[in-house]
C-alpha positions in Angstrom: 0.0 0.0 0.0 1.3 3.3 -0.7 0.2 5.8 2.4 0.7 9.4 2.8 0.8 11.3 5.9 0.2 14.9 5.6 0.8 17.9 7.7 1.9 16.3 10.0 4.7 18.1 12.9 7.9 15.0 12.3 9.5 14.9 15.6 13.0 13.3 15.1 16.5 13.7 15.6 16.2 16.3 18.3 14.2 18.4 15.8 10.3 19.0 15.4 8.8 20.6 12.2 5.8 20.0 9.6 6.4 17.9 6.9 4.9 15.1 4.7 5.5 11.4 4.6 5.5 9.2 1.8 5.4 5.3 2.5 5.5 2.6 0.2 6.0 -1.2 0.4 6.3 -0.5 3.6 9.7 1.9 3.5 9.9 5.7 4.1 10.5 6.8 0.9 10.4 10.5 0.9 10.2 13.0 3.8 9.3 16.7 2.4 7.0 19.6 3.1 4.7 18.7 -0.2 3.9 15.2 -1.4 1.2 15.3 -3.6 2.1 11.7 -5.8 -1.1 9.6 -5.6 -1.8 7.1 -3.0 -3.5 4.3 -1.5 -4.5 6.2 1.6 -3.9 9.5 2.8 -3.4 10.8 6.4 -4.6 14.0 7.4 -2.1 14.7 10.2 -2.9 18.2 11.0 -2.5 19.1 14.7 -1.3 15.3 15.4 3.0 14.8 15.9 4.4 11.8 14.2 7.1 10.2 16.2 8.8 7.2 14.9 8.0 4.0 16.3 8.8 3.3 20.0 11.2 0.6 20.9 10.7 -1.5 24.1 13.9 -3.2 24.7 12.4 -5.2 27.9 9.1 -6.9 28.0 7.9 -10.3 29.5 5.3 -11.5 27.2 5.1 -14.8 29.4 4.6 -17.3 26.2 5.5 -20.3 26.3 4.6 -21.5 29.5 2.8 -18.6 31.8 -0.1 -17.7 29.4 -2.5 -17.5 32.0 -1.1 -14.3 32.8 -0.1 -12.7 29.0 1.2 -13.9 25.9 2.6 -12.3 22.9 -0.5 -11.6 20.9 -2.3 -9.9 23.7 0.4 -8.0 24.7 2.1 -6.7 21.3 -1.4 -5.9 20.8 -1.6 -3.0 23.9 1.8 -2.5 22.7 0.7 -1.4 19.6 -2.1 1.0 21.1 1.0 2.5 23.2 2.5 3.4 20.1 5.4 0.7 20.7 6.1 -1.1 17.1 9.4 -3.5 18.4 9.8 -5.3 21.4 12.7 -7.7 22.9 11.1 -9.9 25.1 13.1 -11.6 28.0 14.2 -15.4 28.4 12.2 -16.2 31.8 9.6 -18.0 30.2 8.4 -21.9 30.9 10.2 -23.6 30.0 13.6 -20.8 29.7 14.9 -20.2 26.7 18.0 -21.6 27.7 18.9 -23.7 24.4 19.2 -22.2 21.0 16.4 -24.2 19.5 14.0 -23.1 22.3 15.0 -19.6 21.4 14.1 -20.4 17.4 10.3 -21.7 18.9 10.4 -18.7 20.2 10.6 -16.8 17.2 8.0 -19.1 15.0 5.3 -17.7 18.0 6.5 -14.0 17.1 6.2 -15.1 13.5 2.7 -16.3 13.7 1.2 -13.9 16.8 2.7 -10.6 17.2 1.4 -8.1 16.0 4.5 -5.9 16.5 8.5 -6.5 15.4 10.2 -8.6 17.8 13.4 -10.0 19.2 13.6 -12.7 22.0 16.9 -12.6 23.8 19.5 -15.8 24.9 19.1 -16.8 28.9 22.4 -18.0 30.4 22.9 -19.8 33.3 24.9 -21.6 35.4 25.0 -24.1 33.0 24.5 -23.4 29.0 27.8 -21.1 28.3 27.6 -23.5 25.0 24.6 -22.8 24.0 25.1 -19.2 25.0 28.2 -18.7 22.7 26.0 -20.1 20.0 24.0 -17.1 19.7 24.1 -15.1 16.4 24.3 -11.6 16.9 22.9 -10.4 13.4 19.5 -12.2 14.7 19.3 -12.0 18.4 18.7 -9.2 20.6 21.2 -9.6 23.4 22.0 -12.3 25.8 20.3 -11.8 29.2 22.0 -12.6 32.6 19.5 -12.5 35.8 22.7 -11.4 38.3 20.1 -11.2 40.7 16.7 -13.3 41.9 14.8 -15.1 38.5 12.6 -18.3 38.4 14.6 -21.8 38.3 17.8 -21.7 37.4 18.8 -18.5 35.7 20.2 -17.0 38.3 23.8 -16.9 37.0 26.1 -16.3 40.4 28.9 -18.6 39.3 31.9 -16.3 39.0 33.7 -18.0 36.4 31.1 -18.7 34.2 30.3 -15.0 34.2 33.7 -14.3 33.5 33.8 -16.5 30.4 30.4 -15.1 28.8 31.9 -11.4 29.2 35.3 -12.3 27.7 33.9 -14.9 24.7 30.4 -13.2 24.0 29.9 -11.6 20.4 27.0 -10.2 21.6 25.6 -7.5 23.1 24.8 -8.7 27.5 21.9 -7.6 29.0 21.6 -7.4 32.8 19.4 -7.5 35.7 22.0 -6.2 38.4 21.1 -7.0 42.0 23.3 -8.7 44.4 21.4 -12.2 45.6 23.1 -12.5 48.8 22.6 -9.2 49.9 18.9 -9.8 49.1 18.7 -13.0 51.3 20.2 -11.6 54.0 17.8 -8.8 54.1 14.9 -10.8 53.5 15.9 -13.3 56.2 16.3 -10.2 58.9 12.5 -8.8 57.9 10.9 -12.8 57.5 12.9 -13.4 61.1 10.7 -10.0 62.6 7.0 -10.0 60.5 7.1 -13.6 59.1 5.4 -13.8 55.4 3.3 -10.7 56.5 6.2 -8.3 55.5 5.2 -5.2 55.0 5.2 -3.8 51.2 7.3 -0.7 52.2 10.2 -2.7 53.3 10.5 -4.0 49.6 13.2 -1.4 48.9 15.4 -2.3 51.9 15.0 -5.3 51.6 15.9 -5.1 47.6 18.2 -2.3 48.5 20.4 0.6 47.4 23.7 -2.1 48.6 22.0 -4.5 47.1 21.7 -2.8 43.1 25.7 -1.5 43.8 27.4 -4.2 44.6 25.4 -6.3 41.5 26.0 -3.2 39.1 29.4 -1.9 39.5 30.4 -6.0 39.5 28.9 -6.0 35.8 30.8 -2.7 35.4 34.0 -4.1 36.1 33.3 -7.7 34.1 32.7 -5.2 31.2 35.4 -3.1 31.5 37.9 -5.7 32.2 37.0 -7.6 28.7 36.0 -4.5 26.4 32.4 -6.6 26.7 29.2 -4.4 25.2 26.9 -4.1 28.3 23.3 -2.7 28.9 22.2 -2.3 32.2 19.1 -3.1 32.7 16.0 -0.9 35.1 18.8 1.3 37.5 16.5 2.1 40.8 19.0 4.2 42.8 20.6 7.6 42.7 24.3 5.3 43.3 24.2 3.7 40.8 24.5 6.5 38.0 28.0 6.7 39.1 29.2 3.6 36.6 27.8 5.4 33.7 29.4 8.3 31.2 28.0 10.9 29.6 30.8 11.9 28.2 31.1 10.1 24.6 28.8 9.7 22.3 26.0 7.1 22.4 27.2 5.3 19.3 31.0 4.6 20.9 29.4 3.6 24.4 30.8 -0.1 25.4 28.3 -0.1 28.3 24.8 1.7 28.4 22.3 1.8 30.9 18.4 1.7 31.1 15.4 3.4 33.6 11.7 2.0 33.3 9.0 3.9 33.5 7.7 2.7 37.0 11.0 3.9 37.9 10.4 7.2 36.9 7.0 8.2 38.2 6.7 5.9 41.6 8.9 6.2 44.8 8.5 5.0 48.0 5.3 7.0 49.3 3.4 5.0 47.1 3.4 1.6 48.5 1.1 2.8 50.9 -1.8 3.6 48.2 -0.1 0.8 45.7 0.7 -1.7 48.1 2.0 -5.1 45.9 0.5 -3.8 42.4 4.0 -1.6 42.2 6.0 -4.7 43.8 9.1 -4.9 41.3 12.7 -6.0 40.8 14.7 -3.6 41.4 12.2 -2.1 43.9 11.1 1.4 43.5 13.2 3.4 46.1 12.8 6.6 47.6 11.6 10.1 46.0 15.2 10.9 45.9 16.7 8.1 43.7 13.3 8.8 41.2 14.6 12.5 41.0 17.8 11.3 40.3 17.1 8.9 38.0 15.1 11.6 35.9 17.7 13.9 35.8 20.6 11.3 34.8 18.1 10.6 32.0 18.6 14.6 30.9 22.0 14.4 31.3 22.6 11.4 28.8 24.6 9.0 31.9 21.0 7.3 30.9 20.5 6.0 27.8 17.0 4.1 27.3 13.3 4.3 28.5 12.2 1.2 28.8 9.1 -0.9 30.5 10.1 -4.3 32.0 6.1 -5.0 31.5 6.0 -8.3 33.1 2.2 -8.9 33.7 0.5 -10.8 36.4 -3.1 -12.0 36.9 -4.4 -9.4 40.1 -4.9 -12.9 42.4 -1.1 -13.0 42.2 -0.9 -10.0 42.7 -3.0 -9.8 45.9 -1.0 -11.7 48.3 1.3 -11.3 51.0 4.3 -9.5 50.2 6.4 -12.5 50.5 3.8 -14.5 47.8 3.1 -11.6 45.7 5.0 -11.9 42.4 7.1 -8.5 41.1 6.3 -7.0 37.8 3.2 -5.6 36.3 1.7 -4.5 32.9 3.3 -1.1 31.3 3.6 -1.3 27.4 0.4 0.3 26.5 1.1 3.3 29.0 4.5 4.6 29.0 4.1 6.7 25.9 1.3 8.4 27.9 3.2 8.3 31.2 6.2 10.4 29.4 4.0 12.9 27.6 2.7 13.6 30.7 6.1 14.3 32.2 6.4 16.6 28.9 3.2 18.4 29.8 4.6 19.2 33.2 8.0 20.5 31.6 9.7 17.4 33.5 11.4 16.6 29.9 11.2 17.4 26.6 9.1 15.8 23.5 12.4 15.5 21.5 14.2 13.9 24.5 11.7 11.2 25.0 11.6 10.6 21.1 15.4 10.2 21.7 15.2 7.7 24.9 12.1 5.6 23.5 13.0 5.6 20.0 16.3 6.4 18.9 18.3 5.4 21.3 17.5 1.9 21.6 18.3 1.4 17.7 21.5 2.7 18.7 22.4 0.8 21.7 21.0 -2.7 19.9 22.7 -1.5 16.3 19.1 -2.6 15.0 18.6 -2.5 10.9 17.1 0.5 9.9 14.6 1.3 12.7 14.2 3.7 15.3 14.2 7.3 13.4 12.2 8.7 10.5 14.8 8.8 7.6 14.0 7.6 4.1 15.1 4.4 2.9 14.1 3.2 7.1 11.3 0.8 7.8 8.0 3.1 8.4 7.7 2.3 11.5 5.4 5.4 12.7 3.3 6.6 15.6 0.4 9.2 15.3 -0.1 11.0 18.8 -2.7 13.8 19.8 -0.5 16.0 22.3 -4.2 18.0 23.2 -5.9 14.7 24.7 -6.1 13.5 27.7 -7.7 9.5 28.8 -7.9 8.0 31.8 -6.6 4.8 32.5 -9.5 2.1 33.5 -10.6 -1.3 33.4 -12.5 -0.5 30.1 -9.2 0.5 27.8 -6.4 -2.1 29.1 -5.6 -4.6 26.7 -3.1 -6.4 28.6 -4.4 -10.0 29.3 -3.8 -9.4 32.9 -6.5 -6.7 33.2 -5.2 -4.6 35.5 -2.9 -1.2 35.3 -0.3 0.1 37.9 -2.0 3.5 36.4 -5.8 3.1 36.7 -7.1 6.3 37.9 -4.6 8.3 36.5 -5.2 11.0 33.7 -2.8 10.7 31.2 -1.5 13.1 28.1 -1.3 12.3 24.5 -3.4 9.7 22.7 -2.0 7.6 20.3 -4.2 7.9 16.9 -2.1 5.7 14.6 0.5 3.2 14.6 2.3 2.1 11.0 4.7 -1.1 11.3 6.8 -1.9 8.4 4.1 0.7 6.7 0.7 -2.0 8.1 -1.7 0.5 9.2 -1.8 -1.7 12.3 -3.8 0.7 14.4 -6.0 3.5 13.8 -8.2 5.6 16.2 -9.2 2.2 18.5 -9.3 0.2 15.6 -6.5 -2.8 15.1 -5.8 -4.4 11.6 -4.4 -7.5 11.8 -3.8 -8.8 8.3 -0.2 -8.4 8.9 2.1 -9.4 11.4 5.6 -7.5 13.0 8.6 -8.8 11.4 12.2 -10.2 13.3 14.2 -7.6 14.4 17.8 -7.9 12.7 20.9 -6.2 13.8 24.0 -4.6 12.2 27.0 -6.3 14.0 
């Protein structure tokens, strides 16, 4: 199909200004104030900013295995309504993806179900460094090391296995940075005083500031010591910013670092109104470490807004601290959460373009995506800066049913996404005749 989009105000590249689109077999193929060439469709864009596709470099889309909870249909599907187009979904999955051909079934579901482009990354553990160095960078996202708490056995705390996938990886590793000892200690001290009845605010000493550092600044020096390209995944505390430079440009960065969004508009007060629907890992940590993390954002020692959407069903949810599970849903949201934080002059439209969308094609090298440039996939998002919504029961299309954010007003409604130039999504209404395609990667 051959689509124009007209009038519309192109945000990209640190840069906004009107301009036309012209798409065709599903490529840009020419940016310019006046397209007039006839078309399939055309796109009044007027009063609407087109921002390229948003790219989520950390979701839990729970298939195989935990599809009670999500699975990669549903959730590329409110994905799509948040204006995200790629996605690199995590290993922790039932069973893991642990083997190479368990990461290829992986990528037949994406192939038959998502709706949006996808990558599914390598788990290591203890005990698959050969199937770990298998892994083709070209094709797969990153390989992702739980140095911290995970499900069964991918909690990699072996030292010298660590040290061998950091000196013989060809990829790109991808951490969750939080020191498991320090954790069970801490844990033990608060199980020894309240039993399983801990209370919810404790989460964030118990998963502490100690506890992110001495998991983080390890990874640091792993990286540093073998010239190893490292992303740090969801940093939680103001100490952590330390280990990361702003100094050089993205593009040359050997290690890169990543905030979620629950990171950036929770802290600690919140428990108390929240309770275990904001229960992640890292734990959100005090007001402090969220101002922090914002500002560290601004000044480029943070790379990447990400989600870690990691739904689960609200009866998991809704137990005891020590049964409740951590993560919740995200994807559809975070565009709105961010425009929000650019209505209240907390950051700039340009800045989140460059965090959400930009920056993540840099980081992962992906093919192609992540800017509006001709000759790129049209991977496009249509979003009304003047609209508000309000997060209910009623609009969440995560499987899960449930939002960290219900109640909350939020700015900017997403009126069209395009992947690889598929009118996926327009004004409420999905079309599903195509699906996303594998992400590929220029390493």
């Amino acid at each position: 199909m051959k689509l124009i989009i007209k009038n519309a105000t192109i945000v990209n590249e640190g840069s906004s200004f009107k301009s036309d689109v012209l798409i065709e077999q599903g490529i840009i193929k020419k940016i310019a104030s006046q397209i007039t060439v006839l078309a399939d469709k055309i796109i009044d864009a007027n009063g609407l900013h087109l921002i390229p596709g948003i790219i989520d470099d950390q979701v839990h889309f729970r298939e195989p295995g935990l599809t009670h909870k999500a699975d990669i249909y549903t959730e590329s599907k409110a994905a799509v309504a948040g204006g995200i187009t790629s996605f690199m979904e995590m290993p922790n999955t039932k069973p893991q993806t642990l083997t190479q051909e368990l990461l290829e079934e992986k990528f037949k579901i994406g192939d038959q179900k998502s709706l949006a482009n996808f990558t599914f990354f390598m788990g290591a553990s203890n005990t698959n460094l050969e199937e770990v160095l298998k892994t083709d960078p070209k094709n797969v996202g990153a390989i992702k090391i739980f140095m911290g708490s995970s499900t069964g056995n991918m909690l990699v705390n072996n030292r010298n296995i660590l040290e061998k996938i950091f000196e013989k990886s060809k990829c790109l590793i991808a951490v969750h940075c939080e020191d498991e000892n320090i954790i069970q200690k801490n844990t033990k001290k608060f199980k020894d005083q309240f039993g399983d009845n801990i209370p919810i605010e404790l989460h964030p000493k118990i998963r502490s500031e100690q506890a992110c550092y001495s998991s983080s600044s390890f990874a640091v020096g792993l990286a540093k010591k073998y010239n190893t390209r490292l992303h740090v995944f969801h940093l939680s505390t103001e100490k952590e910013i330390q280990l990361f430079n702003n100094e050089i440009p993205l593009s040359k960065k050997r290690i890169t670092s990543e905030v979620c969004i629950h990171h950036l508009f929770f802290n600690s007060k919140d428990y108390k109104k929240k309770g275990t629907l904001i229960k992640w890992n890292p734990a959100i940590k005090e007001k402090s470490d969220q101002e922090a993390l914002l500002q560290a954002l601004l000044d480029n020692k943070i790379d990447v807004i990400a989600t870690d959407h990691a739904p689960h069903t609200l009866k998991e949810k809704n137990n005891n601290y020590s049964n409740a599970p951590s993560g919740g849903p995200l994807v559809q949201h975070a565009l709105g959460v961010m425009l929000k934080f650019v209505k209240n002059k907390k950051i700039s439209i340009e800045q989140v373009v460059e965090k959400m969308c930009h920056n993540p094609a840099i980081c992962f090298k992906i093919h192609n995506r992540g800017f509006i440039r001709e000759n790129y996939y049209a991977d496009l998002v249509l979003v009304d800066l003047q609209k508000k919504y309000k997060v209910n029961k009623d609009n969440i299309l995560s499987k899960c049913n449930w939002s960290p954010f219900e109640g909350e007003t939020l700015n900017g409604v997403v009126t069209h996404t395009i992947i690889n130039g598929n009118l996926a999504y327009e004004n409420g209404l999905f079309n599903e005749s195509r699906k996303g395609m594998r992400l590929v990667f220029e390493r």
